[in-house]
GUZAZA-907998 format. One record per residue (C-alpha): residue number from 1; chain; x, y, z. Coordinates in nm, 3 decimals. Layout:
NUM, A, X, Y, Z $
...
***
This chain:
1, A, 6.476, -10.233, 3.954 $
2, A, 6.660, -10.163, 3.611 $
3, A, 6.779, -9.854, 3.570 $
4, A, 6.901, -9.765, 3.178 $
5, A, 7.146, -9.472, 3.077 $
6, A, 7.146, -9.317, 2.742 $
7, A, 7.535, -9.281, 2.597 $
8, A, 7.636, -9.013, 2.327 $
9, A, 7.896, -9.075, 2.132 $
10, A, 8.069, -8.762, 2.095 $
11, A, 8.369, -8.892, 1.904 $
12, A, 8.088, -9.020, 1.627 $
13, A, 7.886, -8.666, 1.637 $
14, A, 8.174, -8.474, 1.551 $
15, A, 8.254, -8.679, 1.241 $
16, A, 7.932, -8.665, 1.137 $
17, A, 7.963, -8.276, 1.143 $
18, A, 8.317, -8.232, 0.967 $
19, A, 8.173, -8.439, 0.683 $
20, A, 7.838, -8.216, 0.593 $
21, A, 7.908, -8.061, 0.283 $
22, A, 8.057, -7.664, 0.337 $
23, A, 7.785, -7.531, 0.096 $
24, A, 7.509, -7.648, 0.368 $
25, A, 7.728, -7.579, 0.669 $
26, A, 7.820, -7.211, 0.578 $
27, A, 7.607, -6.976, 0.430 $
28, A, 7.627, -6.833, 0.096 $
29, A, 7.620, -6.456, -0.038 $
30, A, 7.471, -6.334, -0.299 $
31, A, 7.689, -6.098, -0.526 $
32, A, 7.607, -5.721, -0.594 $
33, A, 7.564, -5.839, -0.968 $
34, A, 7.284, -6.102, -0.830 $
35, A, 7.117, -5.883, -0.673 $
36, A, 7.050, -5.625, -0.918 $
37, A, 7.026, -5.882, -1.213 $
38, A, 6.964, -5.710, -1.558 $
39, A, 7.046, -5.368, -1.407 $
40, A, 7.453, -5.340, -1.361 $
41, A, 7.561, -5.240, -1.744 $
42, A, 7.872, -5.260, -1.857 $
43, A, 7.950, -4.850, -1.758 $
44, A, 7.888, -4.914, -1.383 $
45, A, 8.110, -5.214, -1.423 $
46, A, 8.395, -4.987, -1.591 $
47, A, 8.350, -4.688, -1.346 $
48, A, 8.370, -4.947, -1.021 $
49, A, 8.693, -5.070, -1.169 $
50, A, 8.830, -4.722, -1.234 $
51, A, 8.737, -4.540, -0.882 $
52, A, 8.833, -4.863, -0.669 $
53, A, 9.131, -4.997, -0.879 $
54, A, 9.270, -5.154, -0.548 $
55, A, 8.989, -5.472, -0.535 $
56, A, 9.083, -5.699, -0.701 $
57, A, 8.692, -5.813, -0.679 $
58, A, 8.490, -5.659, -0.920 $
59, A, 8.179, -5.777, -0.691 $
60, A, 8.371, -5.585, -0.401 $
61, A, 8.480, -5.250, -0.596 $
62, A, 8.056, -5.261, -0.768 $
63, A, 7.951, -5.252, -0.380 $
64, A, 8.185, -4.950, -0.308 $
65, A, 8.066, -4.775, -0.619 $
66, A, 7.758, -4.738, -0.546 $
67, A, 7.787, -4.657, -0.178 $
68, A, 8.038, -4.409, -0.274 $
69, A, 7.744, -4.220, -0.517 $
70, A, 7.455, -4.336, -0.363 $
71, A, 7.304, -4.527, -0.644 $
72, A, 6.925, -4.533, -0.637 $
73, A, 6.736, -4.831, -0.681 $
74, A, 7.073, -5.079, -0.666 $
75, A, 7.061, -5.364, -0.387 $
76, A, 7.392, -5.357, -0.197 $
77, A, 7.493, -5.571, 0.177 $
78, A, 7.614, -5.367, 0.449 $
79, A, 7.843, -5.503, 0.711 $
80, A, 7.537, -5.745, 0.871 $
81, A, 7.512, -5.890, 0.513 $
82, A, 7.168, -5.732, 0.517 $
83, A, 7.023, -5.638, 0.142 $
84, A, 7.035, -5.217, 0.141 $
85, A, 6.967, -4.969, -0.152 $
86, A, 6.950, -4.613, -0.206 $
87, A, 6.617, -4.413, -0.272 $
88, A, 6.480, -4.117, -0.375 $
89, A, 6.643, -3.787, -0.216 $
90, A, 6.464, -3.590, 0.053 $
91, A, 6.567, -3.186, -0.016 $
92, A, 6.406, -2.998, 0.290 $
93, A, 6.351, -2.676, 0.122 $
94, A, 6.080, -2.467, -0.024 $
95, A, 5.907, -2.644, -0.349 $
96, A, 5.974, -2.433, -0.606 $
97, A, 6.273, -2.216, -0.729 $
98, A, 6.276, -1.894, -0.611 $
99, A, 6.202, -1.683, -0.933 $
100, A, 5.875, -1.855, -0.977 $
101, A, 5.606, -1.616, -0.859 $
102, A, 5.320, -1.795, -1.068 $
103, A, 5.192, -1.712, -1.402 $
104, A, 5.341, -1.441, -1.592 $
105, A, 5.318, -1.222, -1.927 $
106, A, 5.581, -1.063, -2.150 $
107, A, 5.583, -0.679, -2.235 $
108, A, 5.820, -0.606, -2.510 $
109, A, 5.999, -0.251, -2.525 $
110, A, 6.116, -0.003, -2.775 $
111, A, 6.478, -0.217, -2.853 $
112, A, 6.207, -0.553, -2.870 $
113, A, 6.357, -0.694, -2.589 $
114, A, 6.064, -0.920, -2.402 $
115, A, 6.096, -0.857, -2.037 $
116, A, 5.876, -1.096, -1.797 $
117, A, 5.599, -0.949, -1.533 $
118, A, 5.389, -1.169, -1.275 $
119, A, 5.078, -1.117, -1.345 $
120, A, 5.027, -1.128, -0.937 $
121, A, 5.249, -0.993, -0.669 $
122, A, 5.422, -1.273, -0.455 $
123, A, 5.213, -1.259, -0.128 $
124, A, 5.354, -1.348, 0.255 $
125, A, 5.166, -1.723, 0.235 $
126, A, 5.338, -1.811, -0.090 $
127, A, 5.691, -1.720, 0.019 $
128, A, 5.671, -1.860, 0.340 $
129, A, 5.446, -2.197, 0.210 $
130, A, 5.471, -2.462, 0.438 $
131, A, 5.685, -2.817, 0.357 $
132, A, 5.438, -3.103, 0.245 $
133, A, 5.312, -3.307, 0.591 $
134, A, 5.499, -3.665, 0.399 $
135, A, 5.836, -3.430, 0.402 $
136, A, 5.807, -3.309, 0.763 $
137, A, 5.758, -3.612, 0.908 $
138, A, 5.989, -3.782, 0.735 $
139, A, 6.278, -3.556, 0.885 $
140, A, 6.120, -3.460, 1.223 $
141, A, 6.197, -3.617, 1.570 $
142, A, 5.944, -3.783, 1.750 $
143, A, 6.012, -3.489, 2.003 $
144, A, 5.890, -3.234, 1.776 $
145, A, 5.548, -3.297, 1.750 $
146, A, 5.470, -3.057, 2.052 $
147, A, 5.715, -2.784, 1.864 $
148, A, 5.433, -2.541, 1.860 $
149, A, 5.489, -2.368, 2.222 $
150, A, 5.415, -2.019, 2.372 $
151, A, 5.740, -1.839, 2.460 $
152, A, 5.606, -1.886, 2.837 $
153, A, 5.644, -2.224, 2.779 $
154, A, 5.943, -2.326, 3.023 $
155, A, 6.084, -2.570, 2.701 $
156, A, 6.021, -2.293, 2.455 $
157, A, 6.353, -2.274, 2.203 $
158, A, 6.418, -1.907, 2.330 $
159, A, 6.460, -2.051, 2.716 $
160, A, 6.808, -2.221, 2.627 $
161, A, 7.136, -2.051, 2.744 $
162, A, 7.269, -1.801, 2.517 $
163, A, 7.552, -2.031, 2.407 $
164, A, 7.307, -2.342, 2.314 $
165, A, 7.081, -2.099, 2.108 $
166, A, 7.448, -1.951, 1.935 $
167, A, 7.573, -2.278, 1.834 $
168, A, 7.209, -2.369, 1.691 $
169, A, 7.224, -2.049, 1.501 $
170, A, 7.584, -2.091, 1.414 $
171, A, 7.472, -2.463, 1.261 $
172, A, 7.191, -2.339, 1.072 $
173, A, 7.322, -1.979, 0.922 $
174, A, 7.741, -2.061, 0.841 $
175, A, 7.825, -2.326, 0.636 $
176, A, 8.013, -2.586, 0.820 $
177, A, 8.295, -2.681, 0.575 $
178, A, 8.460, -2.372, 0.574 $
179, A, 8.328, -2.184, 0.257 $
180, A, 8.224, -1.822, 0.196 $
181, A, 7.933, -1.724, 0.063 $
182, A, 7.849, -1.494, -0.244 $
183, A, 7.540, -1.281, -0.252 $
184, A, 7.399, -1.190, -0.596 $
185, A, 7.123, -0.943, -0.518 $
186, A, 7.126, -0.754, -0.873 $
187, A, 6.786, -0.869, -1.069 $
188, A, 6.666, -0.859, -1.426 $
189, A, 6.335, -0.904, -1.580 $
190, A, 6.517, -0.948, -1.913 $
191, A, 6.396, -1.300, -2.062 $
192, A, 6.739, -1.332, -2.223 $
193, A, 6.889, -1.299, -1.889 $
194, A, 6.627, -1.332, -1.620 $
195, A, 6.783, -1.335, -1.269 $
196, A, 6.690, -1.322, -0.940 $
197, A, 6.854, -1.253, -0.612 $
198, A, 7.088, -1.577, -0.476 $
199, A, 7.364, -1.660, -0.300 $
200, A, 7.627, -1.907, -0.392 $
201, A, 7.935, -2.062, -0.191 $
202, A, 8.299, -1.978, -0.317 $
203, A, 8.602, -2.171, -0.170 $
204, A, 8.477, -2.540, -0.220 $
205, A, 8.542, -2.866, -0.427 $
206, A, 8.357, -2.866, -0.775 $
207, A, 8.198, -3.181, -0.603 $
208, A, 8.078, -2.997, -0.313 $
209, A, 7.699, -2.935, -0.275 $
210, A, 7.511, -2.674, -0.190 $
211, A, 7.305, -2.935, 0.061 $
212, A, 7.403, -3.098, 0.345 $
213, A, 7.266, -3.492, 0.416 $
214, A, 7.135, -3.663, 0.677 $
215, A, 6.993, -4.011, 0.599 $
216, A, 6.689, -4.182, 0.688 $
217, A, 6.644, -4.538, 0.726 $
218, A, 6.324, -4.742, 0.653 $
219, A, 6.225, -5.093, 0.688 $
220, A, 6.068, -5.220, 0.338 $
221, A, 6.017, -5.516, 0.198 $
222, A, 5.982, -5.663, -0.155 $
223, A, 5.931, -6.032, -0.321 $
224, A, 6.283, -6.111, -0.232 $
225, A, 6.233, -6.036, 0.152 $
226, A, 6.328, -5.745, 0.407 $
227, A, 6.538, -5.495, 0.276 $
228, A, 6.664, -5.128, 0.424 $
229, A, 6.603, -4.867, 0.226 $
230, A, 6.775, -4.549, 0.296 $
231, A, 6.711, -4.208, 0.228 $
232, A, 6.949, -3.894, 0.194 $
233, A, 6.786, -3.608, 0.379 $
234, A, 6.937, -3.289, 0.267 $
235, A, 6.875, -2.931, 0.327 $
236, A, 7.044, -2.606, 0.240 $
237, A, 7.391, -2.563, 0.308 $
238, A, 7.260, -2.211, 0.517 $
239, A, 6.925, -2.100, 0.580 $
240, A, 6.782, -1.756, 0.711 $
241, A, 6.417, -1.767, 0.701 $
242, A, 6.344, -1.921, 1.039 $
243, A, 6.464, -1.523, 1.148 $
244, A, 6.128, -1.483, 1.022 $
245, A, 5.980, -1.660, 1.339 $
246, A, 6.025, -1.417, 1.585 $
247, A, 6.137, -1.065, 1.667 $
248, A, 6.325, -1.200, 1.944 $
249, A, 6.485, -1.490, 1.739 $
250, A, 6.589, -1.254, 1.455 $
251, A, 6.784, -1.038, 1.724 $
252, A, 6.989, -1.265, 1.791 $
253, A, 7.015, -1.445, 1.489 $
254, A, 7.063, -1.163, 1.240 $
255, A, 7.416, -1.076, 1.396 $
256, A, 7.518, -1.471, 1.364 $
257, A, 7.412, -1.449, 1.010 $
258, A, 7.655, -1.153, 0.931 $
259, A, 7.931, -1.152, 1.213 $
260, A, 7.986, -1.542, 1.107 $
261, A, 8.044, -1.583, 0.722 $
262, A, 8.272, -1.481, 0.501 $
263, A, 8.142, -1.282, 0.228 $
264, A, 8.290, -1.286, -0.122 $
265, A, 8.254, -1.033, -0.455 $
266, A, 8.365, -1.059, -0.773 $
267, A, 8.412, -0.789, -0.992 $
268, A, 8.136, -0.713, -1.251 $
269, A, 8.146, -0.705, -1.651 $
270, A, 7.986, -0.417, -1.806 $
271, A, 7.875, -0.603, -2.107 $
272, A, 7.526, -0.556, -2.197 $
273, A, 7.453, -0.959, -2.127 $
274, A, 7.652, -0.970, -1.812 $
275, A, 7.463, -0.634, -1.629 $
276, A, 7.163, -0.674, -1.780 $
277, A, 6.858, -0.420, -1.790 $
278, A, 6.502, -0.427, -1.678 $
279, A, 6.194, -0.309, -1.758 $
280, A, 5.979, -0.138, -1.509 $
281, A, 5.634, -0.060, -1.473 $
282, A, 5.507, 0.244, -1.273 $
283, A, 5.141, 0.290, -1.307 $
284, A, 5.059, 0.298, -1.714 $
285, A, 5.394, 0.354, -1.772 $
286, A, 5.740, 0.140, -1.798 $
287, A, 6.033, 0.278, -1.737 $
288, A, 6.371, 0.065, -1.928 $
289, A, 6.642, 0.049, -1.637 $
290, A, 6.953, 0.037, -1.783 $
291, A, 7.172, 0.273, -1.583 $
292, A, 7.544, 0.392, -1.684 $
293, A, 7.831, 0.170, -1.479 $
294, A, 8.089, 0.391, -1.444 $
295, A, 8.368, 0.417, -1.104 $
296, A, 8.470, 0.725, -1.005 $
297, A, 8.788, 0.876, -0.988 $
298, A, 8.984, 1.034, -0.756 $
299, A, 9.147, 1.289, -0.995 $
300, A, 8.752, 1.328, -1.115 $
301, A, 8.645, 1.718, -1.043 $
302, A, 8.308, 1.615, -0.897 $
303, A, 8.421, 1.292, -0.711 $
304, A, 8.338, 1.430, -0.363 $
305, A, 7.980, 1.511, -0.517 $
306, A, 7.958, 1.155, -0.659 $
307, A, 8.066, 0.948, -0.380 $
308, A, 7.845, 1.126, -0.133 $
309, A, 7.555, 1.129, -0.340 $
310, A, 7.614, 0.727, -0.360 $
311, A, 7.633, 0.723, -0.004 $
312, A, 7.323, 0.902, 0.057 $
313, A, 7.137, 0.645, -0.206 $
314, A, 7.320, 0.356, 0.005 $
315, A, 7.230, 0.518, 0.315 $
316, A, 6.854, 0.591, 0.253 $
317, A, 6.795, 0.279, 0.075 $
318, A, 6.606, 0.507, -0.219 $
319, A, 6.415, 0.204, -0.425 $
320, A, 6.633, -0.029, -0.660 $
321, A, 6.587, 0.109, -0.993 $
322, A, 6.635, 0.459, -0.878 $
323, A, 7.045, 0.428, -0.777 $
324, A, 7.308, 0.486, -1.007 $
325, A, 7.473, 0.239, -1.230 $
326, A, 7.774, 0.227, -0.967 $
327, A, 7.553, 0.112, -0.700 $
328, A, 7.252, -0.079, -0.943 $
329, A, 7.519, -0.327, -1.079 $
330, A, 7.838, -0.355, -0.847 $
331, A, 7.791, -0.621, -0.619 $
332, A, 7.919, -0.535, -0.290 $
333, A, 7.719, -0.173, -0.332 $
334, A, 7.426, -0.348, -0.425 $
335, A, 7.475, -0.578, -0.120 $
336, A, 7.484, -0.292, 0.106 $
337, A, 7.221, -0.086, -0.053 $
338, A, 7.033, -0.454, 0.004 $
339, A, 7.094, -0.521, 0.317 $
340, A, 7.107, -0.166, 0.491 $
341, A, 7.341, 0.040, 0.695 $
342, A, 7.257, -0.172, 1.060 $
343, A, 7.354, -0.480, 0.884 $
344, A, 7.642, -0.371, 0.736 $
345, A, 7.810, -0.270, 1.071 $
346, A, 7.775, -0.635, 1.108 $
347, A, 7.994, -0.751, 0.873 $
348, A, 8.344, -0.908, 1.005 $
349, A, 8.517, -1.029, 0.688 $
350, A, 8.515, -0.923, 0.309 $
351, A, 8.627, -1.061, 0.016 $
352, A, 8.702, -0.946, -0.305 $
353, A, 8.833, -1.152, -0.597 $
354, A, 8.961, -1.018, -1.007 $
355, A, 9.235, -0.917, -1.218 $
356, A, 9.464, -0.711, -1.167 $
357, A, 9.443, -0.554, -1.527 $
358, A, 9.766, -0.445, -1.697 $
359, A, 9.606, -0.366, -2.001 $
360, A, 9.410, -0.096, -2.049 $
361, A, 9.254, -0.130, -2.395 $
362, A, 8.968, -0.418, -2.460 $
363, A, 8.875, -0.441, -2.840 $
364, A, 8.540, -0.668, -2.942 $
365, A, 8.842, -0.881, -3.118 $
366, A, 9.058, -0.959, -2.810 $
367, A, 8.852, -0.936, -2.498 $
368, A, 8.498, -1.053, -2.657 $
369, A, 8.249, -0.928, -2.419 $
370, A, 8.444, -0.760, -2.254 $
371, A, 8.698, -0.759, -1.941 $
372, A, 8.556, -0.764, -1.563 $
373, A, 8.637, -0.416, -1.406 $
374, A, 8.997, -0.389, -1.266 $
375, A, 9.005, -0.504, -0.892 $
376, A, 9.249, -0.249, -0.829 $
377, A, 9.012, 0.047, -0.962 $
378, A, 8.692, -0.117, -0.757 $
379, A, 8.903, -0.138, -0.397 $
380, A, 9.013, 0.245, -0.491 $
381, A, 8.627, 0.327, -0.478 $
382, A, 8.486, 0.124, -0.230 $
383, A, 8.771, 0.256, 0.031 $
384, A, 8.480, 0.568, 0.129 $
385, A, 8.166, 0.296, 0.171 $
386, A, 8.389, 0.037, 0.425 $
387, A, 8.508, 0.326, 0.588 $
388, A, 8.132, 0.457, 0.599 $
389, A, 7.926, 0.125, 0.660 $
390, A, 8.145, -0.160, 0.758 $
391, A, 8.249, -0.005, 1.078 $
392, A, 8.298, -0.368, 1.243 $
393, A, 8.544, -0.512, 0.984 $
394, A, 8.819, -0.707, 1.101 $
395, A, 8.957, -0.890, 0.811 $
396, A, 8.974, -0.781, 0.465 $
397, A, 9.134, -1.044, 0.174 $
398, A, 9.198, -1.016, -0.197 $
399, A, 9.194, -1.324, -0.415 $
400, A, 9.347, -1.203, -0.736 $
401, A, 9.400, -1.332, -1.058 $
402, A, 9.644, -1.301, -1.342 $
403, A, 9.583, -1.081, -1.617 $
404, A, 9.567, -1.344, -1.904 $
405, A, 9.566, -1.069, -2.233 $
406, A, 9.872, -0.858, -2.131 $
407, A, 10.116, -0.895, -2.354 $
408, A, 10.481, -0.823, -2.286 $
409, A, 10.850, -0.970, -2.337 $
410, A, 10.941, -0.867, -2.012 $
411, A, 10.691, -1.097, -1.878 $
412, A, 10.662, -1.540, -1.882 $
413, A, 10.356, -1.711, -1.849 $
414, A, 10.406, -2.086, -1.695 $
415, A, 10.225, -2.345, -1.826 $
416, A, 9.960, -2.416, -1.529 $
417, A, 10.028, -2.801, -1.399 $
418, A, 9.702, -2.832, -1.265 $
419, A, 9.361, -2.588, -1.231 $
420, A, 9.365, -2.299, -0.981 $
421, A, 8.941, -2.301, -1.006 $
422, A, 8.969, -1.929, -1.006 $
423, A, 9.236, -1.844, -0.786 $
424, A, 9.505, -1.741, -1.106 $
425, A, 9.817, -1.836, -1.188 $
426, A, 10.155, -1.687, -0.990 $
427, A, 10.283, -1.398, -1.224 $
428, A, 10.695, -1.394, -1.296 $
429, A, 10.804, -1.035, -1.175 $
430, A, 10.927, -0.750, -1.372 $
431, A, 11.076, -0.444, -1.373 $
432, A, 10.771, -0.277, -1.549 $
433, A, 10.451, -0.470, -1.375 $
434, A, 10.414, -0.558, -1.031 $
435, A, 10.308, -0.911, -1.028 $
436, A, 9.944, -1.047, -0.902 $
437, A, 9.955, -1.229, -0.599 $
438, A, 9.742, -1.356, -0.353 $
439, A, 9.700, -1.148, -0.031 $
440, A, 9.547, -1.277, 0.291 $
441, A, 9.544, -0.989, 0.585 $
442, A, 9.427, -0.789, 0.779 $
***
């Protein structure tokens, strides 16, 4: 019996293999400028070349472009060569900005200024309005879908150790990048300067966003193939109303909220445009809320009558248009007046940022609208409300800033080098004014 072998030639097989032509033996590519073909313009092209100077490859420097600013709707490969873009933003907040109460109409008073009403009063289901279902489960855990639990429930949030639920509310009420925030509860109804109550962060990048981003990744796919689409998921930087969920979780959540932030004021401007008035109706009738600013002080004869009456108003939290116009329109008075005198024991660290004024004399021709109030004269008369209220502070800091309109030979002004962003330029010292410096202390 016969028995045949089969021989490979392994010598012939891998000539045969270092001869195929590289374009079928390797794959190819595409470019960024393939991929979104008819849609990279000559300004992305520009832009890539002037963030990313170091590739040499436009192709390369394109890529990090848009990666860098999230691009929408611009194909991209990732590290697995798989195709990527950017889409539309996810912002997990409420769905409408927070002066909008619904319709409204316009009274007009005596000076025909229009001042804007609601024609409804804001009701408990409107403020706290529920996300739409397509933007909660786009951000939610697969967990969460039994989130709804009794507090006997033995996975119920308020059964974690104290420190678990502090860090949560430490995450959720502080920004994490090291900012301080600034409270602006003084409203108008005034059309030509309508405001409502907000809070902004100080101490950050001009980049910097109020959101912070998670990202959500989705399989799609298009006439080209497969494709990952992802999604920035952002939410706000802080955010207090889940205190609203609880008795128990606003206990221990409303101390985090004030014991953990910074909180910065600015001085005020008592232009007519910068503390605005409003127009309030009582009944039939409106009352036009434009009270006096003035600071009292100390070599005033009835400054002990003035500063307790202010405390009293602060104390009893008498309603908002009824306070004087040192506690209507200054900030940090109207922050306390706001937020009570529980809350305001609280309160760890204050800040407080203006000029220093030298001058002493603002004419419509030099100062325009107007100077802010000195910082000096405003830390002079909130010394009695800190002492009063803010029985738990700790750390007190000024951020002061030049006085740009003094004029005097005894006194050089630098050219800056590069932009302070509010924090002033260093002032040359003289015999005849102290210069303005920053102070950080206790």
């Amino acid at each position: 019996m016969e028995s045949s072998t089969n021989t490979i030639d392994f010598a012939a097989m891998l000539e045969a293999i270092n001869t195929v032509p590289k374009q079928h033996s390797a794959k190819v590519l595409p470019t960024t400028r393939s991929l979104n073909e008819g849609a990279v313009s000559h300004w992305h092209l520009t832009r890539a070349k002037q963030d990313f100077p170091e590739e040499a490859d436009i192709d390369e420097a394109l890529r990090k472009f848009i990666r860098a600013n999230k691009i929408e709707d611009f194909f991209f490969l990732d590290h697995d060569n798989d195709r990527c873009k950017y889409g539309p933003r996810i912002y997990l907040q409420h769905g409408y900005w927070p002066g909008f109460r619904g319709p409204r109409h316009y009274d007009v008073d005596e000076d025909h200024r229009k001042f804007v009403f609601d024609v409804k009063k804001p009701i408990l289901r409107d403020i706290d309005r529920p996300k739409p279902r397509t933007i909660v489960l786009a951000a939610a855990h697969s967990s969460q879908r039994g989130w709804n639990l009794p507090q006997t429930h033995p996975r119920h949030t308020l059964k974690f150790p104290d420190e678990i639920l502090s860090l949560i509310y430490e995450f959720t009420l502080r920004p994490q990048d090291g900012s301080y925030l600034e409270p602006m509860t003084t409203t108008s109804n005034w059309k030509t300067q309508f405001r409502v109550s907000s809070c902004h962060r100080q101490g950050m990048r001009a980049h910097d966003s109020d959101y912070t981003s998670s990202v959500k990744w989705v399989d799609a796919r298009d006439g080209a193939g497969t494709y990952k689409l992802i999604q920035p998921i952002q939410r706000a930087i802080i955010d207090a109303s889940f205190l609203r969920t609880s008795r128990e979780i606003y206990d221990l959540g409303i101390n985090c909220l004030f014991a953990s932030n910074d909180w910065y004021f600015s001085m005020i401007n008592l232009h007519r445009r910068e503390s605005p008035p409003s127009l309030i109706r009582n009944g039939e009738e409106y009352e036009n809320v434009h009270p006096t600013v003035f600071y009292p002080e100390t070599t005033d004869d009835d400054y002990m009558s003035t500063v307790a009456t202010t405390l009293k108003e602060i104390r009893d939290q008498v309603p908002f248009h009824e306070p004087s116009g040192f506690v209507y329109y200054d900030r940090f008075l109207r922050f306390l007046h706001t937020i009570g005198p529980l809350n305001a024991t609280r309160i760890k660290v204050l800040r407080f940022g203006g000029v220093c004024k030298l001058h002493r004399s603002c004419y419509q021709d030099t100062c325009g609208k107007g100077c802010n109030v000195d910082l000096m004269d405003c830390l002079r008369a909130y010394i009695p409300f800190i002492k009063r209220f803010c029985t738990g502070l700790e750390k007190l800091v000024l951020h002061t800033k030049e006085d740009t309109r003094f004029k005097s030979d005894l006194v050089s002004y630098p050219e800056p080098k590069f932009k302070t962003r509010g924090r002033g330029y260093r002032l040359v010292p003289s015999e005849r004014s102290p210069p303005a410096v920053n102070i950080e202390g206790n």
